[in-house]
N, C-alpha and C positions, 0 to 999 in steps of 0.2 A: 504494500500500500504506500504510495507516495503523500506524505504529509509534510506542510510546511512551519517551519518557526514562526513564532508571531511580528518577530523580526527578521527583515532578509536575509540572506545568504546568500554571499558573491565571491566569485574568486577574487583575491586580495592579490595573488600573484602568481605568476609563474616562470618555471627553470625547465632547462635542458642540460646536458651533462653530455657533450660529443662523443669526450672520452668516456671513460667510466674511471670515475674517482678523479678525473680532472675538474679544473677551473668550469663553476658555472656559468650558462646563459640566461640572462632575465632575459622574458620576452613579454612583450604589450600581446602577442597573439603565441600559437601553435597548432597546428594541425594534428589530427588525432587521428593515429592509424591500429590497426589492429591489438599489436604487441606497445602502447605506449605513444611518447609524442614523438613528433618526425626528428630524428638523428640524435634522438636522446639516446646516451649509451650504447651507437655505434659502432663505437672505437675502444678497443681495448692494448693496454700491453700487458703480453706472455713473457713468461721465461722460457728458459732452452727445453725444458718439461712441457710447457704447453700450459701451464697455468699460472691464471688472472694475476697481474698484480694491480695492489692499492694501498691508497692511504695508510692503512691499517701498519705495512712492511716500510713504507716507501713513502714519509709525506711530503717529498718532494713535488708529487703529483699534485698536490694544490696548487703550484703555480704552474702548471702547465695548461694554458691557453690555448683551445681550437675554434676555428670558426670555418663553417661549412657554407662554401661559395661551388652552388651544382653538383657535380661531379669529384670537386674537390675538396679538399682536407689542410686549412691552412695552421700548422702549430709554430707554436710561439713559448720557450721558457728563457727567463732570464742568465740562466746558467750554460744553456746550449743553442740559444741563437733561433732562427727560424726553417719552417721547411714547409713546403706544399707536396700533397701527398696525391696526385693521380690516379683515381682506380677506375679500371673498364665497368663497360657499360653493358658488357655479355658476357657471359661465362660459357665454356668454360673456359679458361685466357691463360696462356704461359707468362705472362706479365702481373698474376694476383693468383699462384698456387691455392688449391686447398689445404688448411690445415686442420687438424682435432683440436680442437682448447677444452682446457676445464675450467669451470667457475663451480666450485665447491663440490659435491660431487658429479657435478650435470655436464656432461659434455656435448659440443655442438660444434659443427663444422664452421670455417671459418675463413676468409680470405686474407692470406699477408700483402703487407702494403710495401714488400720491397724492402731492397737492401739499405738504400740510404735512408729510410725509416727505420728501420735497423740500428742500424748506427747514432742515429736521434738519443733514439729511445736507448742504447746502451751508455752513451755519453751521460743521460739522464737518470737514471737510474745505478750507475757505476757496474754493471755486472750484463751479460749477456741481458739483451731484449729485443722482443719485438714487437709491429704495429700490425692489429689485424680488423679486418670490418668483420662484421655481422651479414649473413646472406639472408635471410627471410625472417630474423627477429633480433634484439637490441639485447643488450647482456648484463642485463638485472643482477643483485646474488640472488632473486627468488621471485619477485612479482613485477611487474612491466610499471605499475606505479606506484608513488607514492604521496598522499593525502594529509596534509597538518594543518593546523586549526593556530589562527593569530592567540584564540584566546590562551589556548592552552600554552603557551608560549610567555604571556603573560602572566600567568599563575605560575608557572617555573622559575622566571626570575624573581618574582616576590620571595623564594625562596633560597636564591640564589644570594652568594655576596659581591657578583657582578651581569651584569647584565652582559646577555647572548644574544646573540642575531640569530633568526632562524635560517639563514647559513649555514650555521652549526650542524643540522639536522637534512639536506641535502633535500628538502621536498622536490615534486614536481609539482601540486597543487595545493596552495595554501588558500582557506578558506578564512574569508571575514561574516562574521552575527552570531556565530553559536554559541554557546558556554564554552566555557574551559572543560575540554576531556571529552564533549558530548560526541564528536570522530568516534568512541568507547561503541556508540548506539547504532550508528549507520551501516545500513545495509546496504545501501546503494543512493547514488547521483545522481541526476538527471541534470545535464545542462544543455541546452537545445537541443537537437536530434540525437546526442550523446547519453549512455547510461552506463554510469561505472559502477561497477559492483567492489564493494568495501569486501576483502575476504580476512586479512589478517592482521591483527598487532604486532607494529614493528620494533623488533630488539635492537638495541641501541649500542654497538662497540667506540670503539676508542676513537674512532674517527670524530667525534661528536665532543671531543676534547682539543681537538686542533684548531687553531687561524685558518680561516680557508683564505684568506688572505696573502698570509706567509708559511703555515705548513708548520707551524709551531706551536707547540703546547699553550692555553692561553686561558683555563678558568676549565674545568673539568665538572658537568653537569650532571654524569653519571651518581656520583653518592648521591644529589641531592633527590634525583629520582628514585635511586634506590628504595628511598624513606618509605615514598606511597606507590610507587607505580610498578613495583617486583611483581614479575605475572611467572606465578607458581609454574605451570603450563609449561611456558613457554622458557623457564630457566633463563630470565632474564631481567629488565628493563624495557619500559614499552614508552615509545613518545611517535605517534604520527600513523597511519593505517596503510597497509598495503592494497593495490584496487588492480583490480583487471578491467579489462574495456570489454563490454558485452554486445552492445551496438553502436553505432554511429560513425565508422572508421569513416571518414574524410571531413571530419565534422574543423571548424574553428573554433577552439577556446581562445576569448577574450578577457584582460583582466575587467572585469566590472561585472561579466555574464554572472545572471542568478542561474543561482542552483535549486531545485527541489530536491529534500531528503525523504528518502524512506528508512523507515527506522523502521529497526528491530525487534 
């Protein structure tokens, strides 16, 4: 059943994430495709193994800036300079190999972006790496998106002894009108011809303790969550919802568009 707040509900804002685990994109708009928004987490770097790196190992990746012009891939870090990255537009292509990656235990084919991506990324990271796309889906660790509430953002820092950007927390849709925590209730979203379905509370790692700024340690939010928001279940920390897209792929999310909820 779709029910509404007695007060609106709008998206407040929204991000892209080219890389995965790099430099965010705010955007005034996004297009909504199957697995998430268009070129959200795209782009990943492997190790010689095949699997994902991030913030988590490596927070150098917070300043690693990409911007997605067509076809292409333009990175930018301040330690290793810039590079535009070409990938075909067919497959199958000896210029973009297949490769197998892992992102936790889930593995998924993948295309390398070549050697002087290669090299980028290994200057970047100090150890063997490399740059790979995503062929028919985007490279979540688990759900294609993810849903946080301004409010609840503000009842965290009343807790807090410094205030946090929700930056911190890497959303792709932050909503403005609800309660603090009320994201806890939702089943699902309705925004224009769009409907996302709320499936899971997101656990919260160390990532969420760094500048996404500078990649440096900067006010650690985890104890303070710990206090109330420890989700037995889930052996964790919960701040933000993870959503799948059920219908609407080609839809435009706008910041300002209303939402309707269906609750739980």
């Amino acid at each position: 059943m779709i029910a509404r707040m007695s007060s609106r509900v709008t998206i407040a804002s929204l991000h892209v994430y080219p890389v995965k685990s790099g430099r965010v994109i705010d955007c005034h708009e996004a297009r909504l495709g199957p697995c998430g928004l268009q070129h959200d987490r795209h782009w990943m770097l492997i190790n010689n193994d095949g699997r994902f790196l991030t913030q988590r190992s490596h927070p150098q990746l917070a300043r690693l800036a990409a911007l997605v012009r067509g076809d292409t891939l333009q990175l930018a870090h301040p330690d290793c300079g810039e590079l535009s990255v070409d990938l075909p537009t067919e497959l199958p292509s000896p210029l973009a190999p297949i490769r197998r990656v892992t992102i936790w235990k889930r593995h998924h084919d993948a295309l390398d972006a070549g050697d002087d991506a290669a090299r980028f990324c290994t200057r970047l990271i100090g150890a063997p790496a490399r740059l790979v796309a995503a062929i028919d889906q985007n490279f979540p660790d688990g759900y294609p998106l993810l849903v946080c509430n301004e409010s609840s953002l503000s009842d965290l820092n009343r807790r807090m002894q410094a205030w946090l950007p929700m930056s911190r927390f890497r959303p792709n849709l932050v909503l403005r009108g609800l309660e603090a925590w009320a994201e806890d209730r939702i089943a699902t979203l309705r925004i224009g011809t769009a409907r996302l379905k709320l499936v899971k509370p997101c656990t919260r790692c160390v990532i969420t303790s760094l500048d996404q700024a500078t990649g440096l340690p900067a006010g650690d939010p985890l104890p303070a969550l710990r206090a109330f928001r420890w989700n037995t279940t889930l052996h964790g920390v919960t701040f933000g919802e993870n959503a799948e897209v059920q219908s609407g792929s080609g839809a435009i999310l706008r910041v300002g568009d209303e939402a309707e909820i269906g609750w739980e």
